[in-house]
TORKOL-4160 file (C-alpha; in steps of 0.2 Angstrom, whole numbers, padded with zeros to 4 digits, m for minus):
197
<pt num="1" X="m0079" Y="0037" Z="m0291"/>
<pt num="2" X="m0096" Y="0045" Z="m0285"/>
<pt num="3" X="m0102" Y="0029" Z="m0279"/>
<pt num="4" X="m0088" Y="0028" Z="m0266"/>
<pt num="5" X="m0090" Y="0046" Z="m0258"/>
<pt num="6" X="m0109" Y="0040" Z="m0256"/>
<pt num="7" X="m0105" Y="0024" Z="m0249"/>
<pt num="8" X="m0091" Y="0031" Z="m0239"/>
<pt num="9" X="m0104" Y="0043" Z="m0229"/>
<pt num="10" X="m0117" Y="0031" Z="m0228"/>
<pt num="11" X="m0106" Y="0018" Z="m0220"/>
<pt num="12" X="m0098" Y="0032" Z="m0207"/>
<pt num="13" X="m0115" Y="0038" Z="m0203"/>
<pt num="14" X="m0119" Y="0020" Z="m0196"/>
<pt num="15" X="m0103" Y="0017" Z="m0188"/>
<pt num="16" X="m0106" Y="0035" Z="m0177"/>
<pt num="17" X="m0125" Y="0028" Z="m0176"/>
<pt num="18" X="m0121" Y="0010" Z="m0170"/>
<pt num="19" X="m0105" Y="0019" Z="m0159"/>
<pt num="20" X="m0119" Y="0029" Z="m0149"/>
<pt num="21" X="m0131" Y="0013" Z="m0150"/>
<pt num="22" X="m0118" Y="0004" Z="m0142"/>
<pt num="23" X="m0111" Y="0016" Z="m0128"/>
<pt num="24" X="m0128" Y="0020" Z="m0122"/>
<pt num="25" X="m0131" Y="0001" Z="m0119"/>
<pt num="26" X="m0115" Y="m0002" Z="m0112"/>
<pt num="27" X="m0114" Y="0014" Z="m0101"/>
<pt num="28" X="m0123" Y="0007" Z="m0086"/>
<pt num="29" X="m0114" Y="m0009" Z="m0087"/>
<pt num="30" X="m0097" Y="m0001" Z="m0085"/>
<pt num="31" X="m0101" Y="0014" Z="m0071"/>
<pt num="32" X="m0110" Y="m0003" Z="m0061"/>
<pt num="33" X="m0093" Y="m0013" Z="m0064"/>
<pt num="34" X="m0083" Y="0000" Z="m0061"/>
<pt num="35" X="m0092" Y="0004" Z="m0046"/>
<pt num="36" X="m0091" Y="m0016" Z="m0039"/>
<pt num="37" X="m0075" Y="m0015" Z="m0043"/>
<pt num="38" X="m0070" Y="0002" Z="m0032"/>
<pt num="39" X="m0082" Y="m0007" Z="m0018"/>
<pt num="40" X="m0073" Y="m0024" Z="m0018"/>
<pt num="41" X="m0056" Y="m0014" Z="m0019"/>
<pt num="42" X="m0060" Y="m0002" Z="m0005"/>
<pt num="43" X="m0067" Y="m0017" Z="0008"/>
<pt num="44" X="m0051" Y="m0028" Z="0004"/>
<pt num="45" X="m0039" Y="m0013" Z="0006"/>
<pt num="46" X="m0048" Y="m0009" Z="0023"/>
<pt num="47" X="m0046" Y="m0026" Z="0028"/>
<pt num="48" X="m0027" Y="m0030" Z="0023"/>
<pt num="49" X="m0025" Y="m0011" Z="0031"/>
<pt num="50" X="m0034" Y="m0019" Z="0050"/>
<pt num="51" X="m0023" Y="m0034" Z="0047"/>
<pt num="52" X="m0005" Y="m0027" Z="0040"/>
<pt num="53" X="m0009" Y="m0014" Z="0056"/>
<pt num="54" X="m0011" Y="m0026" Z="0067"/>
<pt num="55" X="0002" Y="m0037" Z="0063"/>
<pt num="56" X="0017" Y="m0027" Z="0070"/>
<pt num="57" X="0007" Y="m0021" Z="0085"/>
<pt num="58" X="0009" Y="m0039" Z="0090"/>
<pt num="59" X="0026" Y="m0043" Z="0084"/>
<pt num="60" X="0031" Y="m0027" Z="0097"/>
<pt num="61" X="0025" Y="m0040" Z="0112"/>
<pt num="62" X="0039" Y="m0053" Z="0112"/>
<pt num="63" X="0052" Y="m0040" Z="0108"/>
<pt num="64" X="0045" Y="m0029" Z="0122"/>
<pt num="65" X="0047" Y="m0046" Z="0134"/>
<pt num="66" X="0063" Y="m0049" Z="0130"/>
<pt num="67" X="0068" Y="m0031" Z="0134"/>
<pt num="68" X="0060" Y="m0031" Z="0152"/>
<pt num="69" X="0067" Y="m0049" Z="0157"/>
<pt num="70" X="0083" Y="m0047" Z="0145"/>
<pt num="71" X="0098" Y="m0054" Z="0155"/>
<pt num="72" X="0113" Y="m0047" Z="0143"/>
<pt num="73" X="0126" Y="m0040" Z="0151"/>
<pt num="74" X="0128" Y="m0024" Z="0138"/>
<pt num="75" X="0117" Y="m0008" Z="0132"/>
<pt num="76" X="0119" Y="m0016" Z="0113"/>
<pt num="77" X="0105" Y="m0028" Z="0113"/>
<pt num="78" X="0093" Y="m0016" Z="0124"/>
<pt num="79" X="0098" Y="m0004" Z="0110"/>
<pt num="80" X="0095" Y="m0017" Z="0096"/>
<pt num="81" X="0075" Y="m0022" Z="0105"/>
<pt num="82" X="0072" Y="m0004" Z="0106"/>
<pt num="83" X="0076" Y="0000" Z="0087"/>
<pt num="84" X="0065" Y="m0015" Z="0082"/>
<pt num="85" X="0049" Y="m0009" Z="0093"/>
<pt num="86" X="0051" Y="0008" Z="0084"/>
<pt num="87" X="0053" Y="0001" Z="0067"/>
<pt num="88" X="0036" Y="m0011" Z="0071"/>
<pt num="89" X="0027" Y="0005" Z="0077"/>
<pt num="90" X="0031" Y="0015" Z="0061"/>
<pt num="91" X="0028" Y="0001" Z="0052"/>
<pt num="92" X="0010" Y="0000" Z="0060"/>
<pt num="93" X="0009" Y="0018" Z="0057"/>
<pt num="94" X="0014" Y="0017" Z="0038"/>
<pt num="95" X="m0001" Y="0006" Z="0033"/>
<pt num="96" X="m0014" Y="0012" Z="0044"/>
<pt num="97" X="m0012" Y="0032" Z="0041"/>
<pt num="98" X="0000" Y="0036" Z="0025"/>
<pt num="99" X="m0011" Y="0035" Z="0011"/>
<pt num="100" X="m0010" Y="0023" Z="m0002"/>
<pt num="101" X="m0014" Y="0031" Z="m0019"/>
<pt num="102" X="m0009" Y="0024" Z="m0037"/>
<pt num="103" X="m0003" Y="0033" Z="m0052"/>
<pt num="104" X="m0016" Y="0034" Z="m0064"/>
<pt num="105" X="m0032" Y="0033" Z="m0049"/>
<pt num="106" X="m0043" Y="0048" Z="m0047"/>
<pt num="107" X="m0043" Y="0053" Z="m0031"/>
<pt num="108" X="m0055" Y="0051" Z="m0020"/>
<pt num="109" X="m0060" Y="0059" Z="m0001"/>
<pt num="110" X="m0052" Y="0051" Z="0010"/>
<pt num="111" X="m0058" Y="0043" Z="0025"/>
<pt num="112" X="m0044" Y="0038" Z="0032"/>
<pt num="113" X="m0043" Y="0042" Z="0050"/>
<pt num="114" X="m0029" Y="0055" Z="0053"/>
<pt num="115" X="m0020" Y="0060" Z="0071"/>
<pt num="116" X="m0023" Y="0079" Z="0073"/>
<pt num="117" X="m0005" Y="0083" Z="0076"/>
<pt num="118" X="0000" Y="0079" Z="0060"/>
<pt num="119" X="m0003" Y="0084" Z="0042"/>
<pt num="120" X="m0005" Y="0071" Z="0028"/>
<pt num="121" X="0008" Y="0079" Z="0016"/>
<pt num="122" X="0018" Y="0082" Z="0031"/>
<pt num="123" X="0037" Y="0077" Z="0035"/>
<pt num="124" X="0031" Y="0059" Z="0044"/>
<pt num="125" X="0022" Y="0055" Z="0031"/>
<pt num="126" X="0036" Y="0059" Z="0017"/>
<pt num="127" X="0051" Y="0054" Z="0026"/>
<pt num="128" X="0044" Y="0039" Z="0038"/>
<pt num="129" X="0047" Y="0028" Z="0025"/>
<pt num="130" X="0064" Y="0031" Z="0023"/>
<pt num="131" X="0070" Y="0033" Z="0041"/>
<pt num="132" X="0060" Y="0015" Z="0044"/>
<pt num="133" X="0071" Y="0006" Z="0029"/>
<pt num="134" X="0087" Y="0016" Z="0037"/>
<pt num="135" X="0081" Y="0007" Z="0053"/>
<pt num="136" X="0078" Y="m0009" Z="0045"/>
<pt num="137" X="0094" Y="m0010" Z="0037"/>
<pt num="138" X="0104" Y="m0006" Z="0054"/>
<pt num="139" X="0094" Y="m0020" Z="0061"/>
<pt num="140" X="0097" Y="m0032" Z="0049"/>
<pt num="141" X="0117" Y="m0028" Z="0050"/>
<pt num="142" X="0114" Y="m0029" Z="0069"/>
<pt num="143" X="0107" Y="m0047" Z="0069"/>
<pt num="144" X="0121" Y="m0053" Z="0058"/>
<pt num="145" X="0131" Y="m0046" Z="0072"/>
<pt num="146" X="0122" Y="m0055" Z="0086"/>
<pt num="147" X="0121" Y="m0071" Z="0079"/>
<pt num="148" X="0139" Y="m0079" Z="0084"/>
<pt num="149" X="0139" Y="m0072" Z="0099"/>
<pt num="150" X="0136" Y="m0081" Z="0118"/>
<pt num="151" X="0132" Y="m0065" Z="0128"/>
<pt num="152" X="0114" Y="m0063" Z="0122"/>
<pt num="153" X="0101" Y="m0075" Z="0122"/>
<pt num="154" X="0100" Y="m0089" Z="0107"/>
<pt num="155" X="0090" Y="m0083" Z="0093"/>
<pt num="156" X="0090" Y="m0066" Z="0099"/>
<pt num="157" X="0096" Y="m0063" Z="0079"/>
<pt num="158" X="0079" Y="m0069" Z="0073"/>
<pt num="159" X="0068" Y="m0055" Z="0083"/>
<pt num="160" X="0079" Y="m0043" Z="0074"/>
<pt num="161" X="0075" Y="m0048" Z="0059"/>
<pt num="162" X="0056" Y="m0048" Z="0062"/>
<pt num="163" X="0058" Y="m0028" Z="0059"/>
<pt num="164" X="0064" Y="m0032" Z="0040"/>
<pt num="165" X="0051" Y="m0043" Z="0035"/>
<pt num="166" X="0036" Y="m0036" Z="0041"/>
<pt num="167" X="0040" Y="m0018" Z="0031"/>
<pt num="168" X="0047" Y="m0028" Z="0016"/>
<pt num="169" X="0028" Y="m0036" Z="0020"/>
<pt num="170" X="0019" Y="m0020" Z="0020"/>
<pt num="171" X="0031" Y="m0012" Z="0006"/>
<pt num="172" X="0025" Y="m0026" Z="m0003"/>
<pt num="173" X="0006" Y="m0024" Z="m0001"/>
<pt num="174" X="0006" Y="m0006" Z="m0003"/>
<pt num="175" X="0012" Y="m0008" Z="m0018"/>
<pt num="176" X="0000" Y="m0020" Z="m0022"/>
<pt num="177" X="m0014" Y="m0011" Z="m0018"/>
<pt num="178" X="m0007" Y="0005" Z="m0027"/>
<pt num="179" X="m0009" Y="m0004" Z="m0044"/>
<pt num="180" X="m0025" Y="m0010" Z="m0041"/>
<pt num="181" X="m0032" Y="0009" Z="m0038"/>
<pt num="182" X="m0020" Y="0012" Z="m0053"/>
<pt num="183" X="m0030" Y="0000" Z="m0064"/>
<pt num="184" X="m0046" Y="0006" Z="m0058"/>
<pt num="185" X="m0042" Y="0023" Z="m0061"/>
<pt num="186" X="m0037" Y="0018" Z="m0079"/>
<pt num="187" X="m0054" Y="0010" Z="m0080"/>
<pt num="188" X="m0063" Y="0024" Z="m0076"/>
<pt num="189" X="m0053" Y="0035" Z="m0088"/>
<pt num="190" X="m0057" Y="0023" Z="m0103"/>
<pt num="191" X="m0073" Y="0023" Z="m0099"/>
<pt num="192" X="m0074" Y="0043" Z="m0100"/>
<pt num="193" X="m0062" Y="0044" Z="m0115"/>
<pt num="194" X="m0075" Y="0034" Z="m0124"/>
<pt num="195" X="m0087" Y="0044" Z="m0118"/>
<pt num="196" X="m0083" Y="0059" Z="m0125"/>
<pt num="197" X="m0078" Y="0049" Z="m0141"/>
């Protein structure tokens, strides 16, 4: 029974020893992945951000045509083109300035461009969202109106539901790129929690 206490210590002291062996090795090789990681995250956010911008910008184009040279007889379509260009532009505004942050992710600086009238944890930021998918889903109801009808040009629906899937687009992405700084963030707090071990 005396040989096992011996044992016992010998064996934990060069479990602690390999353990701080090991994470001394292995420390500069997680902070460099971790940090590859975090570069490679950041230059494919900014790149889906220019793109998943830029994207509703140019859907606004056709929908602005058909406004100027629309030949309906009543205010509802005119109505239903001026909804979808604001739900494009908010869309647009969505994944350029909101921030996109994940749960577990420390946070970092941002340098995110911001519009001087408007703080980040502002009422756009937490309510544009919303009034957006409000917006969405009165469009989508709309083109199910306009689709039987004669009085406003064919496929006029379809622009309508442009609106729709470009923020189900970007709803998508976001969510997306949240878990990925989620995951990253989870990374770096392994690596600190073994750290401290």
């Amino acid at each position: 029974m005396h040989l096992q206490r011996p044992e016992l210590l010998a064996r934990s002291f060069i479990c602690t020893s390999m353990n701080s062996i090991i994470s001394r090795w292995l420390q500069p090789e997680q902070d460099q992945l971790i940090s590859t990681l975090r570069a490679h995250e950041s230059t494919s956010n900014a790149r889906y951000n220019l793109i998943l911008s830029a994207l509703p910008l140019t859907l606004t184009l056709p929908i602005l045509y058909h406004t100027l040279y629309s030949t309906a007889s009543t205010p509802a379509p005119l109505l239903a083109c001026f909804l979808a260009i604001t739900s494009l532009l908010a869309s647009a505004y969505m994944m350029r300035y909101i921030p996109v942050t994940g749960t577990g992710a420390i946070r970092q600086p941002s340098t995110q461009r911001q519009p001087l009238f408007i703080a980040s944890d502002g009422p756009i930021h937490l309510y544009l969202p919303y009034l957006n998918g409000a917006i969405c889903a009165l469009l989508a109801m709309a083109a199910w109106g306009f689709k039987g009808r004669t009085d406003v040009d064919d496929g006029f629906w379809l622009f309508l539901l442009l609106p729709p899937l470009i923020l189900g687009i970007i709803t998508v992405a976001r969510r997306s790129m949240a878990d990925i700084q989620s995951g990253i963030g989870e990374l770096e707090g392994l690596k600190y929690e073994y750290k401290g071990a």
